[in-house]
Every structure is written in structure tokens, then in C-alpha cells.
C-alpha positions in Angstrom: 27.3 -19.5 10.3 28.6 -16.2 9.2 28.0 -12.6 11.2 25.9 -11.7 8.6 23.5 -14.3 8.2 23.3 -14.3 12.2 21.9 -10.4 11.7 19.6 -11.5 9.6 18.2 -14.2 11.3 17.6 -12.1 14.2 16.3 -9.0 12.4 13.8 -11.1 11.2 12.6 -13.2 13.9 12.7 -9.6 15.8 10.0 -8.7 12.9 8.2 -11.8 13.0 7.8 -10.4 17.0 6.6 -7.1 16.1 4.0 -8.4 13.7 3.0 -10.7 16.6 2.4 -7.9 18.9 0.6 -5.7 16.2 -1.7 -8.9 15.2 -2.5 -9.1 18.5 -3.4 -4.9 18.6 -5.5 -5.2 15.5 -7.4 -8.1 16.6 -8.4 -6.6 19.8 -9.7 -3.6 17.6 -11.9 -6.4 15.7 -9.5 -6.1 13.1 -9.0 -9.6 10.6 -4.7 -10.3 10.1 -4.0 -13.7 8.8 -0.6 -15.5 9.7 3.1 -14.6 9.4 2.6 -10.6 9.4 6.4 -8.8 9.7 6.4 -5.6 10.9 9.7 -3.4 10.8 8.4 -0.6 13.2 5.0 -0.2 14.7 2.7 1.5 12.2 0.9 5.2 13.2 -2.5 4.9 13.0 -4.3 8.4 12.8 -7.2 6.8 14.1 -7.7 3.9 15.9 -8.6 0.6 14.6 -12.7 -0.3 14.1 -12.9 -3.9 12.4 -11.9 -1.8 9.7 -8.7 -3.6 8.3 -8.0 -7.2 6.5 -4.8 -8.2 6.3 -4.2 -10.9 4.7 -0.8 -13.7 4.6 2.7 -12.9 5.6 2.4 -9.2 4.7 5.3 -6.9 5.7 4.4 -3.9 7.3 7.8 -1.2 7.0 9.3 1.5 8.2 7.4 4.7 9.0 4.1 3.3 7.6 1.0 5.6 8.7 -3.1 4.7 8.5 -5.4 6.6 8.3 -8.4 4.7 8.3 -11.5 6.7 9.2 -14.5 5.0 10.6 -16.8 4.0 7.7 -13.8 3.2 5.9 -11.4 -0.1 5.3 -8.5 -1.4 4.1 -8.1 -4.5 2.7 -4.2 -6.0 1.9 -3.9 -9.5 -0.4 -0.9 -11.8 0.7 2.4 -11.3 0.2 2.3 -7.3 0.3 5.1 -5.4 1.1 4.5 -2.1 2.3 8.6 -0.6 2.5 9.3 2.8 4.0 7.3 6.3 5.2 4.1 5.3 3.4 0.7 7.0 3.9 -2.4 5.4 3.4 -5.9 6.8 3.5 -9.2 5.4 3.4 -12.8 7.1 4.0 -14.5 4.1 1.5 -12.0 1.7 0.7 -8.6 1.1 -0.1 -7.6 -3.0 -1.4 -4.0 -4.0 -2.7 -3.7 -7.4 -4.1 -1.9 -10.2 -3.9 1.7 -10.0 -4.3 1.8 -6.2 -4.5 5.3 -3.9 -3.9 4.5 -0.6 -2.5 8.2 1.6 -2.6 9.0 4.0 -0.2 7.0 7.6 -0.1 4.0 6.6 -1.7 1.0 8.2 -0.8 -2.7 6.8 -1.5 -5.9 8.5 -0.8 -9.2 7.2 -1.7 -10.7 11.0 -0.4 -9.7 15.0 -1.2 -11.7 18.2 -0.1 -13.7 20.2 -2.3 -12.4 23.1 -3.8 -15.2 25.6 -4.1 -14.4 29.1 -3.7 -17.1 30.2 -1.7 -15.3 29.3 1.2 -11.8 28.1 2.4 -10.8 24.3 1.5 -10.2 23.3 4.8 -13.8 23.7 5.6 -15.1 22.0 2.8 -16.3 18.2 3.2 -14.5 15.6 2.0 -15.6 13.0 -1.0 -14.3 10.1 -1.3 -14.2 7.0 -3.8 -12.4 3.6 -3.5 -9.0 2.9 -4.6 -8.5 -0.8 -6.3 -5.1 -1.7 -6.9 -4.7 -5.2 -8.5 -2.5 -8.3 -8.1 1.1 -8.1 -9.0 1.3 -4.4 -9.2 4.5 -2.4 -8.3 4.1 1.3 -6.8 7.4 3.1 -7.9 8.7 5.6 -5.0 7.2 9.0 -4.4 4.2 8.2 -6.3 0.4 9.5 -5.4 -2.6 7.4 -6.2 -5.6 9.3 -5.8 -9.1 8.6 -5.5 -11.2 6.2 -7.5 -8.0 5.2 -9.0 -8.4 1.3 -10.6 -4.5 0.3 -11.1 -4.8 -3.4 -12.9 -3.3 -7.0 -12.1 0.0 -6.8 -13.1 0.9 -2.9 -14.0 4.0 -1.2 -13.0 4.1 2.3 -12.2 7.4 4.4 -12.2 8.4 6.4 -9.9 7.2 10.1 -9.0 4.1 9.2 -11.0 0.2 10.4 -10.4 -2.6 8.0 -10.7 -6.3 9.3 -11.3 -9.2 8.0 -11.6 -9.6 9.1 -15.0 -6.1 7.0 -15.5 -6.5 4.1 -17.8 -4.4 1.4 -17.8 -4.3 -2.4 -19.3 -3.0 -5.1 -16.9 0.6 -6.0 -16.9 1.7 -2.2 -18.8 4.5 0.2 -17.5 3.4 3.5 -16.6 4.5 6.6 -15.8 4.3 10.2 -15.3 1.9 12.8 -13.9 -0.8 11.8 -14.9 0.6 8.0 -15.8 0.8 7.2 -18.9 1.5 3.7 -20.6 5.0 3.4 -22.2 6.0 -0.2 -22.5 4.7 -3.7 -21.0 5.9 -6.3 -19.0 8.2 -8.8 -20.7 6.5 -12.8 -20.8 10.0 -14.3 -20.6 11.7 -15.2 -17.3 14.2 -13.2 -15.4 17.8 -13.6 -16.8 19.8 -16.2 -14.5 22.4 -14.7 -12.0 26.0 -14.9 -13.5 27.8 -17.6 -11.3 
């Protein structure tokens, strides 16, 4: 067996350890995590853990991934989601990603923003919030923003550096992008081209 198969190996039964040992920290928070859960490095949660997240199978959990999960508030993640690099999630209501999902690096979803009245200054203003769906299949293009009561279909990509809304519309399986997202092509039916040998 070559070196580099050996590092990988290892890397990822060294994941396969960390997942173990945040399983085991979310389930004695009353949190639900199904089986096979990688974690790169131990997430930052902003608050702690209240039955308040649902985790579903072998979902990888990257580097420099925060939640910020208040109480009142949950987040639900399908199977098979891979959450890469310096990530912030937010939920006051609800976040849920689906099955199967790709979430690139320096994303940032919120399902909450302050007011913005002028009668006094932002910061002191409450917070409303609405619950951000994202669908099965979807990929999340780096340094994207998906805000609240944003609905992002089975099946949609969105490039990178683009804003979703909740006034965004999009059909499932459509490319989108920009700020706000906008649909430019869709998803091809036919199979990936074959590797050349």
C-alpha cells in the first residue's frame, strides 16, 4: 500500500473519531445524530446544544464550521451532507438541508436579521426570523449568503458569491447565480462524461 493511501486511511479513521466524540457531545445535549458522522475539526457552537439538532447519516462536518443555534430554534441535516470549510450557520426558527446537499467553503446562512428602523440603533432592535428550506441535491457555491425564509429547491445549483432571498424564486434542478440569484441554465439529464483512461 502506497504512503498516500496510508494518509488517507488514517485521516479518515482519525475523522470517523472525531465524529464519534461529537455524536457522543450532541447526544448528551439531547441532540438526535444518526451513524457514520465525520468531523474534520470540532465545530464552534455559539450556544450550546438544547435537543435542537438532527443529523442525519454519514454527514461530514469540516473545517472551521460554527452553529449558532439559538434556543427555540433547530437545525435539521439530510444524509450525505457535506458541510466543507469556515461555514456559519444560524437558526432562531429553523434551518433543514437535504439529502445529498454540498455546502462550499464561506457560506453563510441565516434564517434571522435585525430590524432596521431608524428610531433607534440596529443593534437594539429585535430580531425576526423565518425558516430556511434548502432541498435535496442542492450545491451551495463558495462565499454565498442565504438569508431568511429563503426556499432553495431539490436539485438547484447556486454559483458562487451569490445572495439568496426569500423573495428568490427558483425551479428544482436550475443553475443560479448572482446577487440576488438568478436562473441562467439547468442541470444537464445525461451522465457525467467517463474519466479518460
Amino acid at each position: 500500500m502506497d504512503i498516500a493511501r496510508q494518509e488517507t486511511r488514517f485521516r479518515n479513521s482519525l475523522y470517523r473519531l472525531k465524529g464519534a466524540m461529537l455524536k457522543a457531545y450532541l447526544h448528551f445535549h439531547g441532540c438526535k445524530v444518526d451513524n457514520k458522522l465525520k468531523c474534520k475539526r470540532f465545530p464552534i457552537f455559539r450556544t450550546v446544544p438544547q435537543k435542537n439538532f438532527f443529523i442525519g447519516n454519514n454527514v461530514t462536518i469540516g473545517f472551521n464550521i460554527t452553529f449558532d443555534i439559538h434556543e427555540g430554534g433547530r437545525l435539521v441535516i439530510g444524509d450525505r451532507v457535506n458541510l466543507t470549510q469556515d461555514i456559519l450557520i444560524c437558526a432562531r426558527s429553523e434551518v433543514s438541508i437535504g439529502e445529498d446537499t454540498l455546502v462550499a467553503e464561506n457560506v453563510s446562512i441565516r434564517d434571522g436579521d435585525h430590524m432596521s428602523c431608524r428610531s433607534e440603533p440596529i443593534h437594539s432592535q429585535p430580531v425576526v426570523s423565518d425558516p430556511v428550506r434548502i432541498g435535496r441535491d442542492v450545491w451551495i457555491g463558495a462565499f454565498s449568503v442565504v438569508l431568511k425564509g429563503a426556499s432553495i429547491p431539490d436539485g438547484v445549483v447556486i454559483g458562487a458569491k451569490s445572495l439568496v432571498l426569500q423573495s428568490s424564486s427558483m425551479i428544482p434542478y436550475s443553475i443560479n447565480v448572482g446577487s440576488p440569484v438568478r436562473r441562467i441554465a439547468m442541470r444537464a439529464d445525461d451522465s457525467p462524461p467517463a474519466a479518460d483512461e
